[in-house]
C-alpha positions in Angstrom: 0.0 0.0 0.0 3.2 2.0 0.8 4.5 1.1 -2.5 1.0 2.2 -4.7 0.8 5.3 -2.8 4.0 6.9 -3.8 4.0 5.9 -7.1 1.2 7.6 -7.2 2.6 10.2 -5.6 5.1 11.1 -8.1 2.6 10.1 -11.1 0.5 13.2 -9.9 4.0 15.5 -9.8 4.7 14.5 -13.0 1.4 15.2 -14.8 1.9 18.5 -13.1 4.9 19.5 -13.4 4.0 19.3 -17.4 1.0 20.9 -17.5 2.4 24.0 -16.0 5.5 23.5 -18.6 2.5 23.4 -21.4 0.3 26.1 -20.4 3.3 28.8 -19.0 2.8 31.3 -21.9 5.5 34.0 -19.7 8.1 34.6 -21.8 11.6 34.8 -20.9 12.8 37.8 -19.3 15.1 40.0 -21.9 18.5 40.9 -20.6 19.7 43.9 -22.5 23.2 44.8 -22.8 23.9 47.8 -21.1 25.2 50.1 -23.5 28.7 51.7 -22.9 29.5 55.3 -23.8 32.8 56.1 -25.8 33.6 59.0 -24.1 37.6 58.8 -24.4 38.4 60.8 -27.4 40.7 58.9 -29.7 41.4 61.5 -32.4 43.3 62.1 -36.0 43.6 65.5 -37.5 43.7 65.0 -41.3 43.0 68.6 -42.1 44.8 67.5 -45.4 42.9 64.8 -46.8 41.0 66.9 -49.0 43.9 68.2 -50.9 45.9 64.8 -51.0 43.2 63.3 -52.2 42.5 65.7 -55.1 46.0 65.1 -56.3 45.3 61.6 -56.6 47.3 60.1 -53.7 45.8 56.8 -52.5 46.1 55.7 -49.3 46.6 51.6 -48.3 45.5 49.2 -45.7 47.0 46.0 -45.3 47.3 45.8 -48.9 44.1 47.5 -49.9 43.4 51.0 -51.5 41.0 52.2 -48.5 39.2 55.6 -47.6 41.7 57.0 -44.9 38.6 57.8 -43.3 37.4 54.4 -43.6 40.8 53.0 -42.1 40.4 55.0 -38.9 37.1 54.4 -38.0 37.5 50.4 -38.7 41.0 51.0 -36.0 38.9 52.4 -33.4 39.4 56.5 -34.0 36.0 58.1 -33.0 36.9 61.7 -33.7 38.4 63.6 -36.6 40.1 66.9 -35.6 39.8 69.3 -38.8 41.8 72.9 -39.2 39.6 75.9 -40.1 41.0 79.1 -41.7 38.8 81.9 -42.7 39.8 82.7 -46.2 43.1 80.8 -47.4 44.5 82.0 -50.7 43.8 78.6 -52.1 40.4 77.2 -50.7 42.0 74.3 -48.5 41.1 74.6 -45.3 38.4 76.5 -46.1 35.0 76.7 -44.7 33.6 74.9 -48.3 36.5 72.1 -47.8 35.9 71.8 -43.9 32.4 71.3 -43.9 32.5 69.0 -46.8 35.2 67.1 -45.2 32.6 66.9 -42.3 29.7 65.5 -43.3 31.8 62.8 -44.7 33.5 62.3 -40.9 29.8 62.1 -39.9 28.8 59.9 -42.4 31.6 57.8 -41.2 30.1 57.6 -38.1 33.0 59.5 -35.9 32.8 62.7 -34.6 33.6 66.3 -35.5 36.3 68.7 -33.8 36.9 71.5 -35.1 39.9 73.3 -34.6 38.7 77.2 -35.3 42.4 79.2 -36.3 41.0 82.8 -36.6 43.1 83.5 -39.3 43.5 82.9 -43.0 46.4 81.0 -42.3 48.5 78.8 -39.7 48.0 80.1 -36.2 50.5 79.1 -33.4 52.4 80.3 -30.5 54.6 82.2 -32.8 51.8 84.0 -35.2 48.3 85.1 -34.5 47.7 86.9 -37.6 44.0 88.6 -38.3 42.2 87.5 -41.1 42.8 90.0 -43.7 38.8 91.4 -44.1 39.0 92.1 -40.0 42.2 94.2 -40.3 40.8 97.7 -39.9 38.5 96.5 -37.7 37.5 98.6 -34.4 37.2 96.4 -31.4 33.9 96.8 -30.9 33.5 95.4 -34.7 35.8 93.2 -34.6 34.1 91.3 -31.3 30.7 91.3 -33.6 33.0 89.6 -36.6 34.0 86.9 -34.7 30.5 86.4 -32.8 28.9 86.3 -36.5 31.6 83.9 -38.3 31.5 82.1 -35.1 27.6 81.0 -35.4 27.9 80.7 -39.3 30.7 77.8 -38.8 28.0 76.4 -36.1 24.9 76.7 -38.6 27.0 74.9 -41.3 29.5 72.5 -39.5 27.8 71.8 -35.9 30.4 70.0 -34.5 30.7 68.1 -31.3 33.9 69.9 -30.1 35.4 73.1 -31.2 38.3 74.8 -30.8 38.7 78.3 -29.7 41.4 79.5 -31.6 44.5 77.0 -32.4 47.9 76.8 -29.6 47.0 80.6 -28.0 50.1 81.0 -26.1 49.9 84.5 -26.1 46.4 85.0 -27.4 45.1 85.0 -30.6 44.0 87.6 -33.4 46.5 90.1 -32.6 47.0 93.0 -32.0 43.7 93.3 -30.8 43.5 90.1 -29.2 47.5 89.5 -27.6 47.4 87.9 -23.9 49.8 90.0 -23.3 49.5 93.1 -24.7 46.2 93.0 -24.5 45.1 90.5 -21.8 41.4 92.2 -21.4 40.4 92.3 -25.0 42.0 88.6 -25.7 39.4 87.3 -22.7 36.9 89.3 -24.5 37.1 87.9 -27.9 37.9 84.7 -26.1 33.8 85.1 -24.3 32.0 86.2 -27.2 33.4 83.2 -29.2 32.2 80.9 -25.9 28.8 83.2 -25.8 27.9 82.3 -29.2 28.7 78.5 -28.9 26.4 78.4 -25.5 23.9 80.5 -27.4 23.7 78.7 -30.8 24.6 74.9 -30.2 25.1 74.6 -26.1 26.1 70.7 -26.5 28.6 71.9 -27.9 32.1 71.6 -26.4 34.4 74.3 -26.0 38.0 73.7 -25.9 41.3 76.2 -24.9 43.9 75.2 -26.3 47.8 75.6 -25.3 51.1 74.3 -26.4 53.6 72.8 -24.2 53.5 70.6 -20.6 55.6 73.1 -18.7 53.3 73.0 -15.4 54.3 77.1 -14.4 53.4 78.1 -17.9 50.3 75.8 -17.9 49.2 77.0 -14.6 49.9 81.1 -16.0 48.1 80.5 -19.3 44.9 78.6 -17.7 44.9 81.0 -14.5 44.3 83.8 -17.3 41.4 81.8 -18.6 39.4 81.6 -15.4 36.5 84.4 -16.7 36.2 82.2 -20.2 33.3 79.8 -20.1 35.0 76.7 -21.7 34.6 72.5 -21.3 37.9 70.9 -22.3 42.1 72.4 -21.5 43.9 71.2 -25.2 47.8 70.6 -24.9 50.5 70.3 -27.5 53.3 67.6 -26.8 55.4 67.4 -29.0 59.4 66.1 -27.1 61.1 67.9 -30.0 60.0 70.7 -28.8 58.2 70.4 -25.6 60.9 67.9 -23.5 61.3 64.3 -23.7 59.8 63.6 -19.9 56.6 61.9 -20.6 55.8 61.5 -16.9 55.5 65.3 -17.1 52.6 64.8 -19.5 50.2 63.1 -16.8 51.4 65.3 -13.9 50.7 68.7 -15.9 47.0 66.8 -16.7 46.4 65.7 -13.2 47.8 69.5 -12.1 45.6 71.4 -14.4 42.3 69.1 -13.8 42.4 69.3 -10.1 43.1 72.9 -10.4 40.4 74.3 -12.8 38.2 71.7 -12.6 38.2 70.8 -16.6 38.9 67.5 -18.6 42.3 67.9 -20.5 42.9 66.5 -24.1 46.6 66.2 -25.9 45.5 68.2 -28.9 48.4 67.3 -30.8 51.2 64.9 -30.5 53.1 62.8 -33.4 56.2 60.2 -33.4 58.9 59.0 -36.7 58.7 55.6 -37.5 61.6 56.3 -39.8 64.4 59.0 -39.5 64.9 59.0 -43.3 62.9 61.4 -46.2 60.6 60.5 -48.6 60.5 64.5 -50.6 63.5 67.1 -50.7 61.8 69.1 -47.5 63.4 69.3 -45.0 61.8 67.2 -41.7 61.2 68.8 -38.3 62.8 65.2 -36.7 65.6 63.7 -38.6 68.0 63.4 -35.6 68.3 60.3 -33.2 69.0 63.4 -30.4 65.3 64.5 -31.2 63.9 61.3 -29.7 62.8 59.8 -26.6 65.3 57.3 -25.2 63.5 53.9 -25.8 61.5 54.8 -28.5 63.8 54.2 -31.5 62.1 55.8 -35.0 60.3 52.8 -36.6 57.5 51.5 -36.8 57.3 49.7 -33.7 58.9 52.4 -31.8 56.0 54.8 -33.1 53.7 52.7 -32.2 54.8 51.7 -28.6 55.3 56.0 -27.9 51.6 56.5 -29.1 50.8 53.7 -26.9 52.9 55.1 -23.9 50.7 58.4 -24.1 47.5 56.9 -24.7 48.3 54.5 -21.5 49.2 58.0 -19.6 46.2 60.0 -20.3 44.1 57.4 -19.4 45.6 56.9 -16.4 45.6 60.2 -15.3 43.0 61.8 -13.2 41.5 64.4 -15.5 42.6 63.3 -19.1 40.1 62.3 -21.7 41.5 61.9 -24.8 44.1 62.3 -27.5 44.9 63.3 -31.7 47.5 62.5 -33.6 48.5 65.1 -36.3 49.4 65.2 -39.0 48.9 61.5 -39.7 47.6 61.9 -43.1 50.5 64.1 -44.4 52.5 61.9 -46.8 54.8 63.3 -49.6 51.6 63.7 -51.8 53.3 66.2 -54.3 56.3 63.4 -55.1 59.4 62.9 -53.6 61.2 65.1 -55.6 59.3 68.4 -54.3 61.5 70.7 -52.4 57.4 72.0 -51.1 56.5 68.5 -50.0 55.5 67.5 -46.5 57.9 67.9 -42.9 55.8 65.4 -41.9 55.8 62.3 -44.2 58.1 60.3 -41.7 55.7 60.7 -38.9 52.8 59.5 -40.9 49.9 57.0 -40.2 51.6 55.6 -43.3 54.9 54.6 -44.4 56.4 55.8 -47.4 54.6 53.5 -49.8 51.1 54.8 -48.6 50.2 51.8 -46.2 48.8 52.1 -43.0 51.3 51.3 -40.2 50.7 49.3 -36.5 50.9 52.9 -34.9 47.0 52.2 -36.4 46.1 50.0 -33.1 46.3 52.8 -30.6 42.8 53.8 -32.3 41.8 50.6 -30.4 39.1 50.9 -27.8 
């Protein structure tokens, strides 16, 4: 009796056990991935492209004739940093070029940073020179010039990041705008830039942009910029030019972000993967003095540097990102131009147009 009972027992369990498995129309809960933000800019300036490409240069990877755009995104770069003069002699660089060159960055699927020179031509520590229609300018006219070429570059462009003038050491359109010479009008034309961005596109962001890692000229230059209303501090590194002690790179960040309070991005640095020429122009680094000890010029080494900075912004407290200029910049005019490129051996490519492993520190 024992026995019959708990077979029937587990008869009954059975039968039930299924017809709850039959009739259970709940569907499985969905588990969605959470999705992760890219916020860690990994940039290229290719402000070039454009012109390279109209001369016919094509550009290689891993064997294959490849949109340089194309090759970027596929390595991981989310952001292309483009150069912006207000009325070059020859069109490139252009506001026509620039926003063409855009759309096709966003098309890509990467993002936009525009790097705003105030000037018809290279701006940099060493020149800030006014655009050429803005010369006779008052101030008062000259602060509604930039406030109304400002929002016209937002209407057409809209980028995600933009650049308040390009490495302003000591200011930028001068005379009327030196740091130095002119510290309150600089700061002035420095807000109604930033008051226009808010205004027009508010997500936006703003970047002030300095070269060098010194931490007393850092801590000068940004201490001016308190009364600016700005996102982002932009740094030049260059070792030729800036020192070889890449420790001081993440200091300076950690310095500047715990002082003002801002995210900081290397705005520009480059490395050789080859001390030898591919035009008759001279190269800014053709020396083995010029480099970092442990980073020999080739591939490798380039790589392993861009690696080495990547690794020490992320590391750092404040940093958020990087670009690598002038990566597009290859002896596009042949190697027997004495008006080639000073750049060609610090490259994303090597001298036959193929995409080198300095590629991977595009990786996410």
């Amino acid at each position: 009796m024992k026995t019959h009972i708990t077979i029937l027992s587990c008869v009954t369990f059975l039968v039930t056990l299924f017809s709850c498995s039959s009739n259970d129309t709940t569907p499985d809960p969905v588990v969605e991935s959470p999705v992760v933000e890219d916020n860690f800019i990994r940039a290229a300036d290719v402000s070039y492209l454009p012109e390279i490409e109209s001369s016919g240069t094509v550009f290689y990877n891993n064997t294959k004739a490849e949109d340089m755009l194309t090759t970027l995104r596929k390595a991981g770069c989310n952001t292309i940093r483009i150069r912006l003069w207000r009325n070059p002699l020859n069109g490139h660089s252009g506001l026509a070029e620039v926003k063409a060159l855009a759309q096709r960055v966003k098309q890509a699927g990467m993002k936009v940073w525009l790097t705003v020179h105030y000037s018809d031509t290279w701006a940099d520590p060493g020149v800030q020179t006014i655009p050429a229609e803005w010369e006779n300018l008052s101030f008062s006219d000259l602060k509604t010039a930039v406030s109304s070429y400002t929002a016209t570059i937002l209407t057409e462009i809209n980028p995600d990041l933009i650049q308040i003038g390009n490495e302003i050491n000591s200011g930028l359109l001068w005379p009327q705008g030196h740091l130095i010479n002119n510290e309150a009008q600089c700061l002035a034309l420095l807000s109604t830039a930033s008051a226009t961005i808010r205004s027009k596109t508010p997500n936006t962001k703003i970047m002030i942009h300095y070269a060098g890692v010194i931490a007393a000229d850092t801590d000068w230059f940004f201490n001016k910029m308190k009364s600016v209303d700005y996102d982002y501090i932009g740094l030049s590194y260059y070792p030729v030019w800036h020192g070889k002690d890449m420790q001081l790179v993440k200091s300076t960040i950690d310095a500047l972000g715990s002082k003002f309070s801002k995210k900081v991005v290397i705005a520009e640095t480059a490395y050789p993967f080859t001390l030898g020429y591919n035009d008759w122009t001279n190269n800014i680094i053709g020396l083995d003095s010029q480099l970092v000890p442990n980073y020999p010029a080739t591939p490798e080494g380039q790589k392993s540097y861009m690696m080495a900075i990547k690794q020490l912004v992320k590391t750092s407290q404040s940093g958020i990102g990087f670009a690598y200029w002038g990566g597009e910049w290859v002896s596009f005019k042949g190697n027997e131009s004495k008006e080639g490129s000073t750049f060609e051996n610090q490259a994303l490519y090597d001298f036959n147009n193929k995409s080198l492993p300095v590629m991977q520190v595009f990786n996410k």
